[in-house]
C-alpha positions in Angstrom: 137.0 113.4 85.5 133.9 111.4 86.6 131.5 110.0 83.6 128.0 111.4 83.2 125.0 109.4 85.0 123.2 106.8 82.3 119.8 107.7 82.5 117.6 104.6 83.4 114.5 106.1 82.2 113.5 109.3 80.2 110.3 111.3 79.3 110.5 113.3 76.7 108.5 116.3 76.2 105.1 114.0 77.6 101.9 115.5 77.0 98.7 113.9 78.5 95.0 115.4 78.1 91.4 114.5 79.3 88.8 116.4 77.5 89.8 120.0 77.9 91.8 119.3 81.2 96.0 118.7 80.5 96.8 116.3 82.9 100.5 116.7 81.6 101.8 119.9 80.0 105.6 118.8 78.1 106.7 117.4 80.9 110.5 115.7 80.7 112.0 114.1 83.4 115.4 112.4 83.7 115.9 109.5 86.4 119.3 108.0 86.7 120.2 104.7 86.6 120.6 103.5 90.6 118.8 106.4 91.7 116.1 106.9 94.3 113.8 109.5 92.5 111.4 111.6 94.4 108.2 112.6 91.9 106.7 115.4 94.1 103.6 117.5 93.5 100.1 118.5 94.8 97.3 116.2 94.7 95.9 116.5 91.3 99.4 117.7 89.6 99.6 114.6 87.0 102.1 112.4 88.8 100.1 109.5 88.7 98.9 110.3 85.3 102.9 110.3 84.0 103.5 107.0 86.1 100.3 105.2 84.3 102.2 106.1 80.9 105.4 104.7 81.9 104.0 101.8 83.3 101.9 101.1 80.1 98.2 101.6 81.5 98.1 104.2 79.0 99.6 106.5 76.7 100.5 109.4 76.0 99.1 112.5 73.5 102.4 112.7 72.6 106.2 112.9 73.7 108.4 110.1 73.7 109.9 107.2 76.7 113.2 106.1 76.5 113.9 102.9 79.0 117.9 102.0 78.9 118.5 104.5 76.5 116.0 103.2 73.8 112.3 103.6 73.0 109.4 102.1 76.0 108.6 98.4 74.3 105.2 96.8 75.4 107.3 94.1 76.7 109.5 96.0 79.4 106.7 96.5 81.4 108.2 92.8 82.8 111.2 94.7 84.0 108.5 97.1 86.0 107.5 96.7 89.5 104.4 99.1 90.1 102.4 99.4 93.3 99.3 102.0 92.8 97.8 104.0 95.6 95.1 102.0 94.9 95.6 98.9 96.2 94.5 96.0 93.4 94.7 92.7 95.4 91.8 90.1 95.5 90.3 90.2 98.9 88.7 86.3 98.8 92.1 84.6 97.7 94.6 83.5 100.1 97.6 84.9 100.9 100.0 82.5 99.7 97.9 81.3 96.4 97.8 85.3 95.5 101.6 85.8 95.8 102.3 82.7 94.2 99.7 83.7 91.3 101.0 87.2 90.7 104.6 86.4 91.2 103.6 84.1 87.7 102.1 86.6 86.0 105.3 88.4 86.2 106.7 85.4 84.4 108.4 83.7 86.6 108.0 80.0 86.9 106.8 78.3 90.1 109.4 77.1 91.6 111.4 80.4 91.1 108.5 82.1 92.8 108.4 79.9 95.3 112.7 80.3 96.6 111.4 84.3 96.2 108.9 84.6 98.0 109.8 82.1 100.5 112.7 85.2 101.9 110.0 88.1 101.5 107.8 85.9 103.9 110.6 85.2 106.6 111.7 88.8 106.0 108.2 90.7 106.9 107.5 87.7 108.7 104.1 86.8 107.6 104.0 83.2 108.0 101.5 82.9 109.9 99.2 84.5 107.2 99.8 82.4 104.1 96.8 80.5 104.2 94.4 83.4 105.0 92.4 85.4 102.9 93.5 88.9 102.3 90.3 90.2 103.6 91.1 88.8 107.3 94.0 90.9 107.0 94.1 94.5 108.5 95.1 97.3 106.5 98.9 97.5 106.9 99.0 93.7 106.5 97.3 93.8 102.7 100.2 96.5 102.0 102.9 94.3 102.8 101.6 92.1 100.6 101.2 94.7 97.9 104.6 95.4 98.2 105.8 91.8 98.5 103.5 91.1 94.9 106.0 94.1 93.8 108.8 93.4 94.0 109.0 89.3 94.3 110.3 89.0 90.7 113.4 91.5 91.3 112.5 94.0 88.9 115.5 96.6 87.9 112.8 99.2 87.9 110.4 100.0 91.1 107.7 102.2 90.8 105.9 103.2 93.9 103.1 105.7 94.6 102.5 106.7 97.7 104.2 103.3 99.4 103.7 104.5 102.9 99.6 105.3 102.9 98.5 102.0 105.8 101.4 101.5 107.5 102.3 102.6 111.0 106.2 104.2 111.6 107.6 100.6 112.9 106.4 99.3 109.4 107.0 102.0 107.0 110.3 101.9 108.3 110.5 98.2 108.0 110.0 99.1 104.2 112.1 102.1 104.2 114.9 99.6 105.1 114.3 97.3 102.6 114.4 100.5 99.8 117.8 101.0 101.1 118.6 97.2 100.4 117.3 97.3 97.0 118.7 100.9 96.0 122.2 99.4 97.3 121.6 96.2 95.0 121.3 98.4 92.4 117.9 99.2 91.9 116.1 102.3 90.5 113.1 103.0 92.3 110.8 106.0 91.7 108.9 107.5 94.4 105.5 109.2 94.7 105.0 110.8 98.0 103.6 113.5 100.3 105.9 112.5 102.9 108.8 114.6 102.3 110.7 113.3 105.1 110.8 110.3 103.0 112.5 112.0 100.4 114.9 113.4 102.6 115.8 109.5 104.3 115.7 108.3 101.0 116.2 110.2 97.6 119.1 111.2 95.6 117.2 113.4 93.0 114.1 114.9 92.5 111.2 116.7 90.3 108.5 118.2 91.4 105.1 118.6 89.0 102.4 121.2 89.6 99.3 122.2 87.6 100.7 119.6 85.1 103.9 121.2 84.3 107.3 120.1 86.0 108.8 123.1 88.0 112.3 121.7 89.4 114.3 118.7 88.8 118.3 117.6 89.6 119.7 116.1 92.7 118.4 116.4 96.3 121.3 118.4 97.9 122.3 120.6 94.7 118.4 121.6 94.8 118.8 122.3 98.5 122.2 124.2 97.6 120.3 126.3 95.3 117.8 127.5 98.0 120.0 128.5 100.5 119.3 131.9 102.5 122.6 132.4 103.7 121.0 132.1 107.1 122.5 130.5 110.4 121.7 129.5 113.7 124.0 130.3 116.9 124.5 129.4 120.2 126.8 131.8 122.2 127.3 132.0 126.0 128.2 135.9 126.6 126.7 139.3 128.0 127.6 142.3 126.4 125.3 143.4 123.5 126.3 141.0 120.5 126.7 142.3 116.9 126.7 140.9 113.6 129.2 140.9 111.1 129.6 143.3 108.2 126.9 142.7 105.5 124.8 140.8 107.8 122.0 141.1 110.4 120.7 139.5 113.6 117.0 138.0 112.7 116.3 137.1 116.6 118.0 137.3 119.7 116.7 134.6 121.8 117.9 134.3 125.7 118.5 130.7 127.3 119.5 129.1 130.5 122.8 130.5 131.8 123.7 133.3 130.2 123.1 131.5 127.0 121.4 133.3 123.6 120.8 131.9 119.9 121.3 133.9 117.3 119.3 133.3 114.2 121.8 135.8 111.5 121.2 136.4 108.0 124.6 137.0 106.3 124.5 136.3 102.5 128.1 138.4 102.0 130.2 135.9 104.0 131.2 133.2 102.1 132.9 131.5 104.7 131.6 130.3 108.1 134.7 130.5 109.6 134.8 134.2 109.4 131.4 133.9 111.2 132.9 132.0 113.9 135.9 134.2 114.4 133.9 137.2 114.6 131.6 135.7 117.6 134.3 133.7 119.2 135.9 137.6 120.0 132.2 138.3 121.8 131.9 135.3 123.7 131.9 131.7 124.1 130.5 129.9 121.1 128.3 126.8 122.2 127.2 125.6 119.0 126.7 126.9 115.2 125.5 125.4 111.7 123.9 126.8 108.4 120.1 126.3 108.3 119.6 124.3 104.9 116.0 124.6 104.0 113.8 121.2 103.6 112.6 119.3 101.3 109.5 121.0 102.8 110.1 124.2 102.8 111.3 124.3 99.3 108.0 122.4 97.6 106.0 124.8 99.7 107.9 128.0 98.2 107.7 126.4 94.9 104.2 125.5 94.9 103.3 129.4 96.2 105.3 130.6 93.3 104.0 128.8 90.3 100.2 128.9 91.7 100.6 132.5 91.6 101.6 132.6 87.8 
């Protein structure tokens, strides 16, 4: 029998208001301890506003944290690495002297800073930019930095909004890499994205917040498991008029190069696809078939439609 997952981090019940506006509506999430967590939601759904409260910038109304399995002390906010959308780097200081400064602030000494940052630098490979201001710097350059100021003092817990926004697809996957590295180390990271091919590369679970209030939460494939249409793509070579099976139904016949069609079939009664299989394999000569799982995508999309419509 395998052992329930140790939540890393809890909110309980979190409710956050400006004015007459709820930012956050009793919103609970659950992120396990190792996981890559996907926080997903519209622009203006509260995602950043529940990160600011986890991260200490402010509180909440009311609701409760629980880091390791105890209450959210001013003091864990050392075992935090957070990297805003908004950038906060000073734009006269040098490169190095920033690094070194922040890295302290986190509380490590200077020589410890030093031995850290000195394997960010040869891993992004920015060298060459120690002793120039950040302003000199284009825009994908300052968020390497951002992200090196993260996570230079190895902090159990990474928070991250919207870590791609600057950087081209050879560096966000330079930083996609490194992700993997620190999730396989150990490390919990929570995610705030509109890429949701991110969250498909990346994540193991996932909520999703709209109009303040969470709508879904649990684990990347059981969520996908859950939205499955039963529906399947296949590619058959064969002439005669094809058919579908009992219960089910051909969405589109498409013809392709030598004698080839696909088959898009919607058959929610057959459990099995090898009864699928079997009944095509008697009209013809099967090329290629799979289940289409619905995206990340296509489920926030579906979701979003549904609970703007409430």
């Amino acid at each position: 029998m395998s052992l329930p997952e140790k939540n890393f981090l809890e909110t309980q019940h979190i409710v956050k208001q400006y004015a007459k506006q709820y930012a956050l509506s009793d919103v609970s999430i659950s992120v396990p301890e190792g996981a890559v967590y996907g926080l997903l939601g519209p622009n203006g759904a509260g995602k950043t506003s529940l990160i600011r409260i986890i991260t200490q910038i402010t509180g909440p109304d009311s609701g409760n944290i629980l880091f390791r399995g105890r209450p959210l002390q001013p003091h864990d906010v050392s075992q935090i690495g957070y990297m805003p959308e908004e950038r906060g780097l000073y734009k006269k200081m040098k490169v190095g002297e920033q690094l070194l400064y922040l890295a302290q602030l986190k509380g490590m000494s200077l020589h410890d800073a030093k031995v850290s940052l000195k394997t960010w630098v040869e891993t992004f490979e920015i060298g060459t930019w120690w002793n120039k201001r950040l302003e000199e710097l284009s825009k994908g350059m300052q968020q390497k930095i951002q992200f090196i100021s993260t996570i230079v003092h190895n902090p159990p817990l990474l928070i991250l909004d919207e870590p791609f926004s600057g950087f081209d697809p050879l560096n966000a996957q330079v930083i996609t890499q490194e992700l993997l590295k620190l999730r396989d180390s150990g490390t919990t990271i929570i995610l705030s994205t509109h890429r949701m091919e991110t969250v498909e590369e990346l994540c193991t679970h996932f909520s999703l917040i709209n109009k303040s209030r969470k709508i879904i939460e649990g684990e990347v494939e059981s969520i996908k498991d859950q939205f499955r249409t039963h529906t399947y793509k296949l590619n058959i070579k064969a002439s005669a008029t094809l058919v579908a099976p009992d219960g089910g139904k051909i969405i589109s016949d498409m013809a392709l190069k030598n004698n080839t069609r696909e088959l898009i079939l919607s058959i929610p009664t057959l459990e099995s696809g090898n009864s699928i299989l079997s009944h095509y394999m008697n009209q013809g000569e099967v090329i290629s078939f799979s289940e289409i799982i619905p995206s990340i995508s296509d489920i926030f999309i579906s979701l979003v439609k549904d609970s703007n419509l409430e």
